[in-house]
ZASE-498570 format. One record per residue (C-alpha): residue number from 1; residue in one letter; x, y, z. Coordinates in nm, 3 decimals, m for minus. Layout:
N
+-----+---------+---------+---------+---------+
| num | residuo |    east |   north |      up |
+-----+---------+---------+---------+---------+
| NUM |       A |       X |       Y |       Z |
...
+-----+---------+---------+---------+---------+
END
This chain:
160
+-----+---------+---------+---------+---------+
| num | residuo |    east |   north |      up |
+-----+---------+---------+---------+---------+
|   1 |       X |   0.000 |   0.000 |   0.000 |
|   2 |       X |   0.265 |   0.258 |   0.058 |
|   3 |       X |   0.384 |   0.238 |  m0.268 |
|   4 |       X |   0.034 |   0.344 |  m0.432 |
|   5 |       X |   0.039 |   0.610 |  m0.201 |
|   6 |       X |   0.407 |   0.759 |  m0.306 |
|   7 |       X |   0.331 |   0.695 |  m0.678 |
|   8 |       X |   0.032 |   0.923 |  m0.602 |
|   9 |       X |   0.213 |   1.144 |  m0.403 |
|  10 |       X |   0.469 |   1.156 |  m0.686 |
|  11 |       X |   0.216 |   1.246 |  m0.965 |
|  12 |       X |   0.053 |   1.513 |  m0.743 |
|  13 |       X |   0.373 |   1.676 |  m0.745 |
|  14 |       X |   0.447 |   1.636 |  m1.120 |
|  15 |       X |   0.138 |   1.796 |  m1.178 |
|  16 |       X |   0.242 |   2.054 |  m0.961 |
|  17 |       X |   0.539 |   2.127 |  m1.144 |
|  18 |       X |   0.395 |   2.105 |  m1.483 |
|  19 |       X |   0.151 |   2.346 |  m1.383 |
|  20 |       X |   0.437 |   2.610 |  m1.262 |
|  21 |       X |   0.592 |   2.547 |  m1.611 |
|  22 |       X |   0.200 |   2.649 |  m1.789 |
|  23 |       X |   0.159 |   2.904 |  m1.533 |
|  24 |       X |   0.492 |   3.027 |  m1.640 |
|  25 |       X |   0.462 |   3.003 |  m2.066 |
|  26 |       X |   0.074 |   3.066 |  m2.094 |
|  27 |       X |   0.059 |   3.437 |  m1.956 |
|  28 |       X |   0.328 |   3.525 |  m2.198 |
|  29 |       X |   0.106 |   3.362 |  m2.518 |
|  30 |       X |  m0.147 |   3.563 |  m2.362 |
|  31 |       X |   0.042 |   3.900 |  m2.363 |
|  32 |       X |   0.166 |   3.848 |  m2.715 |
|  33 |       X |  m0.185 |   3.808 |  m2.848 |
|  34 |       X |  m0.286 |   4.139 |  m2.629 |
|  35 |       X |  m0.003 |   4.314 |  m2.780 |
|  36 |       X |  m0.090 |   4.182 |  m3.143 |
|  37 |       X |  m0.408 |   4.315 |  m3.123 |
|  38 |       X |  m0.263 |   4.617 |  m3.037 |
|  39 |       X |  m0.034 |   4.687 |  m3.274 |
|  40 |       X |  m0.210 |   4.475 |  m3.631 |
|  41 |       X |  m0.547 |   4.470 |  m3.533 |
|  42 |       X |  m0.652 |   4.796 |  m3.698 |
|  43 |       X |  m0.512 |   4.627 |  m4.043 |
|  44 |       X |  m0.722 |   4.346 |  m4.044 |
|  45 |       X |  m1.059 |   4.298 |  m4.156 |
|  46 |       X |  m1.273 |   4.040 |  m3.912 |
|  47 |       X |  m0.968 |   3.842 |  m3.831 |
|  48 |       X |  m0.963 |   3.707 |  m3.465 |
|  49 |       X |  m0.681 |   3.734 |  m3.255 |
|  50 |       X |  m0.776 |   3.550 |  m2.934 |
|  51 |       X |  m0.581 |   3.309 |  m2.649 |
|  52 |       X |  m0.832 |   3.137 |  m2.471 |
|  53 |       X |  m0.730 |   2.903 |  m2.169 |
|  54 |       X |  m0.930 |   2.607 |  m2.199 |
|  55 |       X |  m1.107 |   2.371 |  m1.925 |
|  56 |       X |  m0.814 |   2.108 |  m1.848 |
|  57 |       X |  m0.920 |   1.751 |  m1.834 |
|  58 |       X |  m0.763 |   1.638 |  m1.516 |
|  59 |       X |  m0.441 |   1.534 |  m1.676 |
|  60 |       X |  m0.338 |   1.825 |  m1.899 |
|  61 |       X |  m0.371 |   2.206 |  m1.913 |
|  62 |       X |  m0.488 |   2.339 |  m2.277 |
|  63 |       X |  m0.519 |   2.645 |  m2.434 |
|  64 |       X |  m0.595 |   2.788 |  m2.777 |
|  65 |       X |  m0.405 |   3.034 |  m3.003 |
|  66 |       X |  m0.642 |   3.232 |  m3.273 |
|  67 |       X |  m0.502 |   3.451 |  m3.533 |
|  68 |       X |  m0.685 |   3.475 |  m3.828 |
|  69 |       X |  m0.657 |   3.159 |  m3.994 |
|  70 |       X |  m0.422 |   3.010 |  m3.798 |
|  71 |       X |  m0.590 |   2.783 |  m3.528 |
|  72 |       X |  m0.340 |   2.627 |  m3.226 |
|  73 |       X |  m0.407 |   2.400 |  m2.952 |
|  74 |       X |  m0.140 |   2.431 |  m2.680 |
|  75 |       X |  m0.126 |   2.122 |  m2.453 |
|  76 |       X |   0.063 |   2.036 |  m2.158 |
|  77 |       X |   0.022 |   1.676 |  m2.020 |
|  78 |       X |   0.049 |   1.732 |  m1.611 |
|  79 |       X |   0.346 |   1.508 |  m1.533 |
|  80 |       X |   0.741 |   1.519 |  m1.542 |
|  81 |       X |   0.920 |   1.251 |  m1.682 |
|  82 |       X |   1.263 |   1.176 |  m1.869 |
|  83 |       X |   1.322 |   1.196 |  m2.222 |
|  84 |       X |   1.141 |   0.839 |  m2.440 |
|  85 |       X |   1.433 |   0.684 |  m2.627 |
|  86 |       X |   1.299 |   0.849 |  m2.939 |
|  87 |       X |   1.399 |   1.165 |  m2.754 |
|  88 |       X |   1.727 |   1.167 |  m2.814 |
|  89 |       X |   1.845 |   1.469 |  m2.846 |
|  90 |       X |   1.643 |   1.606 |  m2.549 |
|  91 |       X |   1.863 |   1.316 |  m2.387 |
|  92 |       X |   2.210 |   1.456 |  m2.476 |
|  93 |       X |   2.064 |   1.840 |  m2.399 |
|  94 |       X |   1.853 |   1.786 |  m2.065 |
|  95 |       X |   2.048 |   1.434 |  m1.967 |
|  96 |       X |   1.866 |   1.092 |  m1.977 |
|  97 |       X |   1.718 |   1.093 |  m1.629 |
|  98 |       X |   1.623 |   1.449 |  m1.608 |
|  99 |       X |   1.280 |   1.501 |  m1.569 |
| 100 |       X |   1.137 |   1.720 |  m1.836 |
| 101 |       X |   0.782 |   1.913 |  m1.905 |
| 102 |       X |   0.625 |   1.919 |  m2.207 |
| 103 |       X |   0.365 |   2.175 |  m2.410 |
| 104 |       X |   0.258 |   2.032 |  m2.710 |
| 105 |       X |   0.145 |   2.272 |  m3.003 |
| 106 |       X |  m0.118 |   2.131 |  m3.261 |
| 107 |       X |  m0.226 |   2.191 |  m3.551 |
| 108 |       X |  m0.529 |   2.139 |  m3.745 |
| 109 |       X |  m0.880 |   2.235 |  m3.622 |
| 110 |       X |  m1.044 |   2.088 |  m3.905 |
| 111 |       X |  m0.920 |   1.745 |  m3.824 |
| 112 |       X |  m0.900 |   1.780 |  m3.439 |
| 113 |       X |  m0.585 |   1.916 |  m3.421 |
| 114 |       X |  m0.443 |   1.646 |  m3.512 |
| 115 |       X |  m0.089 |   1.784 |  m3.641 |
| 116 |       X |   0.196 |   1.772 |  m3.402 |
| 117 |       X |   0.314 |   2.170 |  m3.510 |
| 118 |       X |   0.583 |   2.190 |  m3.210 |
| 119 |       X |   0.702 |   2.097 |  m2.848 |
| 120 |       X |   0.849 |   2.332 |  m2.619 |
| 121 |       X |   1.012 |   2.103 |  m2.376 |
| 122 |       X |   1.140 |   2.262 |  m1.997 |
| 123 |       X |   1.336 |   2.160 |  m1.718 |
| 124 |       X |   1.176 |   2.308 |  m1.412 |
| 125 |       X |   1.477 |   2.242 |  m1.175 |
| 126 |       X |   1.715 |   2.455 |  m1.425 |
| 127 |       X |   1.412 |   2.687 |  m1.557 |
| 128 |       X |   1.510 |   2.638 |  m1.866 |
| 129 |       X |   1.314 |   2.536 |  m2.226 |
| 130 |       X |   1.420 |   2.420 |  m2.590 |
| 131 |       X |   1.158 |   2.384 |  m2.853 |
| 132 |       X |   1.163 |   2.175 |  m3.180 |
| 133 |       X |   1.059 |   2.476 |  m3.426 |
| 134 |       X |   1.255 |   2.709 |  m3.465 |
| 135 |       X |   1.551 |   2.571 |  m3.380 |
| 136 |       X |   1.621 |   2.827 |  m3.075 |
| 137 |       X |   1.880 |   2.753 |  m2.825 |
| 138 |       X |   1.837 |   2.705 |  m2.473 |
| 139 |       X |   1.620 |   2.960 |  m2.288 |
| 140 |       X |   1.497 |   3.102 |  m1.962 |
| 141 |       X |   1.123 |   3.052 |  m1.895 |
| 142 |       X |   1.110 |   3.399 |  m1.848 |
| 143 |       X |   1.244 |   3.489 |  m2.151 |
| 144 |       X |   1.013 |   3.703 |  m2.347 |
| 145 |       X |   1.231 |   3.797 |  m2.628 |
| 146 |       X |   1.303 |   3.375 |  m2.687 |
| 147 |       X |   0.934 |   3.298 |  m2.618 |
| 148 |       X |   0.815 |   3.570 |  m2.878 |
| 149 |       X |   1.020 |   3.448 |  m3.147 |
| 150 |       X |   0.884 |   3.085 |  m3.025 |
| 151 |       X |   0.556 |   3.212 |  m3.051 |
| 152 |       X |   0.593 |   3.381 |  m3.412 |
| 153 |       X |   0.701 |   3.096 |  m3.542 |
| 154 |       X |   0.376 |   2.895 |  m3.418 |
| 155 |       X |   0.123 |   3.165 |  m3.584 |
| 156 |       X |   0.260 |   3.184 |  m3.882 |
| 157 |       X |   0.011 |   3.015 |  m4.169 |
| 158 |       X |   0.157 |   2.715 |  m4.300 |
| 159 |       X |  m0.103 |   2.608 |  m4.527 |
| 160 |       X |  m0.006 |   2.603 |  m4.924 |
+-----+---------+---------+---------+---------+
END
């Protein structure tokens, strides 16, 4: 019995930490969209530009990008856990035991969002985040500057 209780007590504090890491990166998205509006709204003609924090499902916190035609779902999956073995190179950046939170960015309303657009991947102990598009170095979580560019990258339409 002790052990159920410690695995629990274990994924309470994952969550925990996943949710300082969302707490940390989903303001920002916010504030980008708020300055957006501010700056191109006037230019467009019935586009939305909107960052709505979703309704989590128990195990993940979600939120959703707008910007004219470009529709993202940001997910992070409440735990903390090392890099998969396909995760290599998060293995030779973070370490292979070094527990890691992840924010998935989708793609694709019309199918569900079913396109895996990018991953910003943090280490809470260190504070630090890499993400898979662009190619940006390391950064702090409270990097604006590194986030914006992160963020940029995410809202720009991809479609042919």
């Amino acid at each position: 019995m002790p052990m159920v209780g410690a695995a629990d007590a274990e994924r309470h504090l994952a969550a925990l930490v996943a949710r300082r890491v969302w707490d940390a990166v989903w303001p920002e998205f916010e504030q980008l969209i708020v300055a957006t509006r501010s700056a191109l709204a006037s230019h467009f003609r019935d586009t939305v530009l909107a960052a709505r924090r979703l309704e989590g499902d128990g195990d993940r916190e979600i939120g959703e990008l707008v910007i004219g035609r470009s529709h993202l779902r940001v997910e992070c999956p409440l735990r903390c856990t090392p890099p998969t073995p396909e995760e290599t190179e998060l293995s030779e950046f973070f370490g292979a035991t070094t527990p890691l939170i992840r924010i998935f960015v989708l793609r694709g309303e019309e199918t569900g969002f079913g396109v895996l657009e990018s991953t910003l991947v943090a280490d809470p102990a260190r504070g630090i985040w890499i993400t898979t598009e662009p190619a940006l170095g390391p950064a702090s979580l409270g990097d604006l500057g590194s986030l914006e560019t992160f963020f940029w990258s995410l809202i720009s339409d991809r479609r042919d």
